[in-house]
N, C-alpha and C positions, 0 to 999 in steps of 0.2 A: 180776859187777860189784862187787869187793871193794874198793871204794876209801872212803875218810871222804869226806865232807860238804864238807868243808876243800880235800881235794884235787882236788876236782869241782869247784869255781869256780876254780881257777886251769887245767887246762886247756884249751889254745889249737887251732889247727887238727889238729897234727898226733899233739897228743894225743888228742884225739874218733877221732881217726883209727885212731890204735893201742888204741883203749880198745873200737871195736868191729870190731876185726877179731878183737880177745883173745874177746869174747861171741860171735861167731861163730864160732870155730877152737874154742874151752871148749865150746860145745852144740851141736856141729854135727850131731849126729844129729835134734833136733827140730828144727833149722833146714832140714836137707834134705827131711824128709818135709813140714814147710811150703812148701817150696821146691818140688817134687813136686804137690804138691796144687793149690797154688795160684798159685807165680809162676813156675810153667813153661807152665800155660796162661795166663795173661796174658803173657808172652812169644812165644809161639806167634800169640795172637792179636792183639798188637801189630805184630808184622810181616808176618803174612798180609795183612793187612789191605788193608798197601800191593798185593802182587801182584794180589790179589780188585780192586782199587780201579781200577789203572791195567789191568787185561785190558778192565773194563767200559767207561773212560772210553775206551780208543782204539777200542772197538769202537762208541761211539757219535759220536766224532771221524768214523768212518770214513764211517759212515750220514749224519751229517750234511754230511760235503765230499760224496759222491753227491744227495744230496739239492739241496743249490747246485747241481749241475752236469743237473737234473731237469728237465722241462719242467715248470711248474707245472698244477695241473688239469685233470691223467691220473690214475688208477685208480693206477699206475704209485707216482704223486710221493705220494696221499694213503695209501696202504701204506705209505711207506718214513716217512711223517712221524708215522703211528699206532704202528710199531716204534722209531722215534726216541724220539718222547713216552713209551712205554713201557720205553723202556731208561732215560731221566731217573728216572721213578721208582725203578725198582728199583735204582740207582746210590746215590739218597737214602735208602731204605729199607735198605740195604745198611749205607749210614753211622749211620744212626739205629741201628739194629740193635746194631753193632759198638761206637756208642760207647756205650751201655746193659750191654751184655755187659763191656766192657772197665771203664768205671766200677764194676760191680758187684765184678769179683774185684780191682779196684785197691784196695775198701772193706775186701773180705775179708781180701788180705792184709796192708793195712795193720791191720788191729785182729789179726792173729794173731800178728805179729810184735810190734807194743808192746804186748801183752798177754803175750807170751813173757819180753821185756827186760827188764818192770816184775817180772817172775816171778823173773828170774832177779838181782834187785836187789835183793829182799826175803828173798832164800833159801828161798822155796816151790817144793816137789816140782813141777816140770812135765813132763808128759807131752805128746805129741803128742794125745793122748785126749781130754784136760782141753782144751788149747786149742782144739780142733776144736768143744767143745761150747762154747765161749763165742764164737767168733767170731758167728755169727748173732744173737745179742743185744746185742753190741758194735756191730757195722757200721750198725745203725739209726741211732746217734748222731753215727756222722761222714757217714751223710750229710747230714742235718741242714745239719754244718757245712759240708759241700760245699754244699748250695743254695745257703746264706746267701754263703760265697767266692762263687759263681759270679754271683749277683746284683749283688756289688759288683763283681766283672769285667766285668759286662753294663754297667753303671752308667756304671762308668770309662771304659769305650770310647766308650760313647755321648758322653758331656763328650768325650772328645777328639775323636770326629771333630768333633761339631759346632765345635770350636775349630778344627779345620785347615779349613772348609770357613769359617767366618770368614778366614781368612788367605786361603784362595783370589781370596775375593770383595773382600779390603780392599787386599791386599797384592801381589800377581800381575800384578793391572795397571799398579800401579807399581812393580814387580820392581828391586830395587836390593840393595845390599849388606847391607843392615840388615834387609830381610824376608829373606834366607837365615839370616843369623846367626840372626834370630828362629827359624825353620824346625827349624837344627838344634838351638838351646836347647830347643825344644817338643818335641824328638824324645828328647833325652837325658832332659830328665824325666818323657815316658813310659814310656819303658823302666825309669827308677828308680823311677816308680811300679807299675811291674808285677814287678819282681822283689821289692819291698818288700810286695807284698801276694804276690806267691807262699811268700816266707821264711815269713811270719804265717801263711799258710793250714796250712803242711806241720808246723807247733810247735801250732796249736788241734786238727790232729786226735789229737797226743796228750795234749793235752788234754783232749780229747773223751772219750780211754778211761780214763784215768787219774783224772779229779776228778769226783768224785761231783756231779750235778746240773749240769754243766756243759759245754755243746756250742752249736751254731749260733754266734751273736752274743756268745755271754757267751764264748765259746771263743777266738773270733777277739780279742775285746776283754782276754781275759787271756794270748794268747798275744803280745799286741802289747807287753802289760806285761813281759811276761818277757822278750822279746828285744831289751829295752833294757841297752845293755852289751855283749850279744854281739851285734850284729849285725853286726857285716864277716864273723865266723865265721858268721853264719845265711849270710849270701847269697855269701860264697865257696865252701861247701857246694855252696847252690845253682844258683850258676855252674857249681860242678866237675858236679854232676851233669846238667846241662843241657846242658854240651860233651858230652858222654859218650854222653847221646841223638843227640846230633845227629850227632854222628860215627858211629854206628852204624846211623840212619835214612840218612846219606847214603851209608854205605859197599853198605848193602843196597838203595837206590833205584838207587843208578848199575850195581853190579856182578852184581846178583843180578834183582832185575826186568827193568833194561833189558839189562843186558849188554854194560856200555860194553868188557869187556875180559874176554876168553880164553871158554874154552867151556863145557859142560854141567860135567862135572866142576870145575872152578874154581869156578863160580855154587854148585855144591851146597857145598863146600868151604868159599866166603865166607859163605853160607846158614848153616852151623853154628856158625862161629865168632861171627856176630854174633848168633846165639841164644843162645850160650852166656854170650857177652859181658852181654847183655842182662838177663836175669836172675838174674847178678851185680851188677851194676848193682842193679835193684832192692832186692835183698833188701840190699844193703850200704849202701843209702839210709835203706832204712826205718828199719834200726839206729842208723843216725845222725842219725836224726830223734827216735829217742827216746833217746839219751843226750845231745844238746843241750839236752833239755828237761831233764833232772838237773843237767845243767851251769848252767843259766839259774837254775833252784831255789836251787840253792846259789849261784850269783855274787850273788842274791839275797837271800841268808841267811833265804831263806825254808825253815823245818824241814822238810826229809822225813824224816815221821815213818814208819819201815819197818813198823811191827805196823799203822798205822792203812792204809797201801797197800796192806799185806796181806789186812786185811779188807775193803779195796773192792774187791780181785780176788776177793778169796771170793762175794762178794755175786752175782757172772756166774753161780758154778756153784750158787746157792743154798747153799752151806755154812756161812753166817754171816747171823746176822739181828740187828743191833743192838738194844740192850737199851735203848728210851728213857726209861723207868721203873725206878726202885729200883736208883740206880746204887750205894748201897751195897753191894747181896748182891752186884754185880760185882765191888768191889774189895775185899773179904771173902773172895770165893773166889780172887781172886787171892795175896792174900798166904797163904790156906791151901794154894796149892800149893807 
């Protein structure tokens, strides 16, 4: 990432674009082995997910139309409603499960990868070695920030339903032209509430890893500063990469679990490609989530100061321990060298 300061705030979409496919094709060997390690099972388990999910949901679909069609209070009906009830749970435990699991290497590789970036920004030696030993002391702090997001998601939905279930009750029975238009204005600025707090959430977790003392609420709260300016580039990003999912979750729901089309081989076929798709996808997100956040610094003209980033990535692997006293002998021995 060999660019000034200068030319960091004037890149636009398609610059961020070409700026980190160049970090990623420049270090592709620590990106693969991250990629390997960790967002190839987080792809793996991204899309199993679905298959594991919809075998158990139609196998309980199944039990319960036999169950409808059961006489009730026969030996018979309360068997098949004990298997029923017991298939519910393990369907939820199943999700709970998976989304724990999947959260976890979502943290990992996001702190491996802007831990990489920020590495390779500063011109410090990275190894696959070195980053492997900082991620688990990294990923404490975005989750952090992840709670804090997910709280204000929890938050936001709740105001909204409760506002749509006002409308139900105010506006429905007198159903006219004016409560739809209300309807869909209420719908469009959900959605632009949530993709606005998605942009912020995905700029505080490099945040998180990047500024010393800084993660949860003060993350969220300085990534919201930063991505004043760029934000059509944050959330066309995040549009792009959100079609990207979708397109890939729908192409592997319809062709690959169900089987709307052709046979074992094709499924297996579509099965790779959109694995493969997938985590490309990720890892070319993650990079672009942290050279937005350099972009946003400088549109900023806030200093990224390289030796001082430097030694807060030192700080992960313990190689540097600030000197808070006698800042003289430090810059003494600085000019002695």
């Amino acid at each position: 990432m060999d660019r000034e300061q200068e030319e960091l705030q004037n890149l636009g979409f398609f610059g961020i674009l070409k700026e980190s496919l160049k970090i990623i094709l420049s270090w592709r060997k620590v990106f693969s082995q991250i990629t390997v390690t960790l967002i190839l099972p987080l792809s793996f388990i991204f899309l199993a997910h679905f298959q594991v999910s919809q075998i158990l949901f139609f196998k309980i679909l199944t039990h319960e139309d036999t169950l409808d069609h059961t006489q009730s209070n026969t030996p018979y009906y309360a068997k098949l409603s004990d298997i029923t009830s017991s298939e519910w749970i393990a369907f939820w435990l199943f999700k709970a499960a998976y989304f724990t699991v999947y959260l976890i290497l979502s943290l990992l590789s996001t702190s491996a990868v802007v831990y990489t970036v920020a590495c390779i920004y500063t011109g410090k030696q990275i190894t696959y070695k070195k980053v492997m030993s900082v991620v688990p002391k990294v990923w404490k702090r975005l989750m952090v920030t992840f709670i804090w997001s997910f709280a204000i998601v929890l938050v936001y939905n709740i105001v909204a339903i409760a506002l749509l279930v006002l409308w139900v009750v105010f506006v429905v029975p007198v159903i006219s032209t004016v409560g739809i238009v209300i309807l869909v204005l209420f719908l469009i600025l959900y959605f632009v509430g949530i993709i606005y707090i998605g942009v912020v959430w995905h700029l505080a977790c490099v945040v998180s890893v990047l500024e010393e003392g800084v993660y949860g609420i003060q993350a969220m709260k300085k990534s919201r500063a930063l991505i004043k300016g760029k934000m059509g580039v944050g959330v066309a990003f995040f549009l792009m990469i959100g079609v990207c999912y979708v397109v890939i979750e729908l192409l592997f729901e319809n062709l690959v679990v169900l089987g709307v089309v052709g046979g074992l081989a094709i499924r297996i076929g579509i099965g790779i490609l959109c694995f493969l798709l997938l985590f490309k996808v990720i890892l070319f997100n993650l990079v672009i989530q942290t050279v937005i956040y350099f972009v946003c610094k400088s549109y900023h003209h806030q200093n990224i100061d390289k030796s001082s980033l430097a030694y807060h990535l030192e700080v992960y692997l313990g190689e540097y321990v600030p000197l808070k006293e006698n800042k003289d002998v430090q810059l003494g021995e600085v000019n002695n060298v």
